[in-house]
N, C-alpha and C positions, 0 to 999 in steps of 0.2 A: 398628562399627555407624555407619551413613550418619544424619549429623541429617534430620530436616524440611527445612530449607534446602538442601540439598547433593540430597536427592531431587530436589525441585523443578527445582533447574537443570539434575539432567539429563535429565527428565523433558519440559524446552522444547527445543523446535526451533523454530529461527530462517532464513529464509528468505525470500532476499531478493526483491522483484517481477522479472519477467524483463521486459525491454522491450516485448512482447506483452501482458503485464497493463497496461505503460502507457500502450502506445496505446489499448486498450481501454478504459482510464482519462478518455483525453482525449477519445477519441470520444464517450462516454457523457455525459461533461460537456457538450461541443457539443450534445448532444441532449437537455440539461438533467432528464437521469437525477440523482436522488437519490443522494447517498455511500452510503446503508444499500442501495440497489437495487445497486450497482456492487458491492459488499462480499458480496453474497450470492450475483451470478453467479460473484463470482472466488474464491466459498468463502475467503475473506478477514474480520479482523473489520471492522468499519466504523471501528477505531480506527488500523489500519495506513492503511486510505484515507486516511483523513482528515489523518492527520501526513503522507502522500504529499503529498495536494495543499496542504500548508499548507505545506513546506517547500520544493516546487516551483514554486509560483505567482511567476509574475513579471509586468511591465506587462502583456502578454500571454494572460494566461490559463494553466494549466497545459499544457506542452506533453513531451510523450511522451519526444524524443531530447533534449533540454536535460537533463531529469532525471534520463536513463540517463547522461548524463557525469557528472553531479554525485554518483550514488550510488557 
């Protein structure tokens, strides 16, 4: 018998942004669209955005092909 826990994790699926969500990503931001507006076109939570653009942001501003090398 499978714990609570052990449901759970296979119950998640994980999935990464395709370079297409992050361009979309960056365009949206250039056109100072909302994280929670960006999250709900790309059926995303607004929490994956959000750690997107906070772990991608350089001097720069978030930008799309920088982030797909680094993920």
């Amino acid at each position: 018998m499978q714990s609570y826990h052990t449901k759970q994790r296979l119950q998640m699926s994980y999935k990464h942004l395709s370079l297409e969500e992050r361009h979309y990503i960056e365009l949206s931001m250039k056109n100072e669209k909302k994280l929670t507006e960006i999250a709900a076109e790309l059926e995303r939570s607004q929490s994956t955005i959000s750690r997107e653009v906070r772990r991608n942001r350089g001097q720069r501003g978030y930008r799309h092909k920088q982030a797909n090398r680094m993920a």
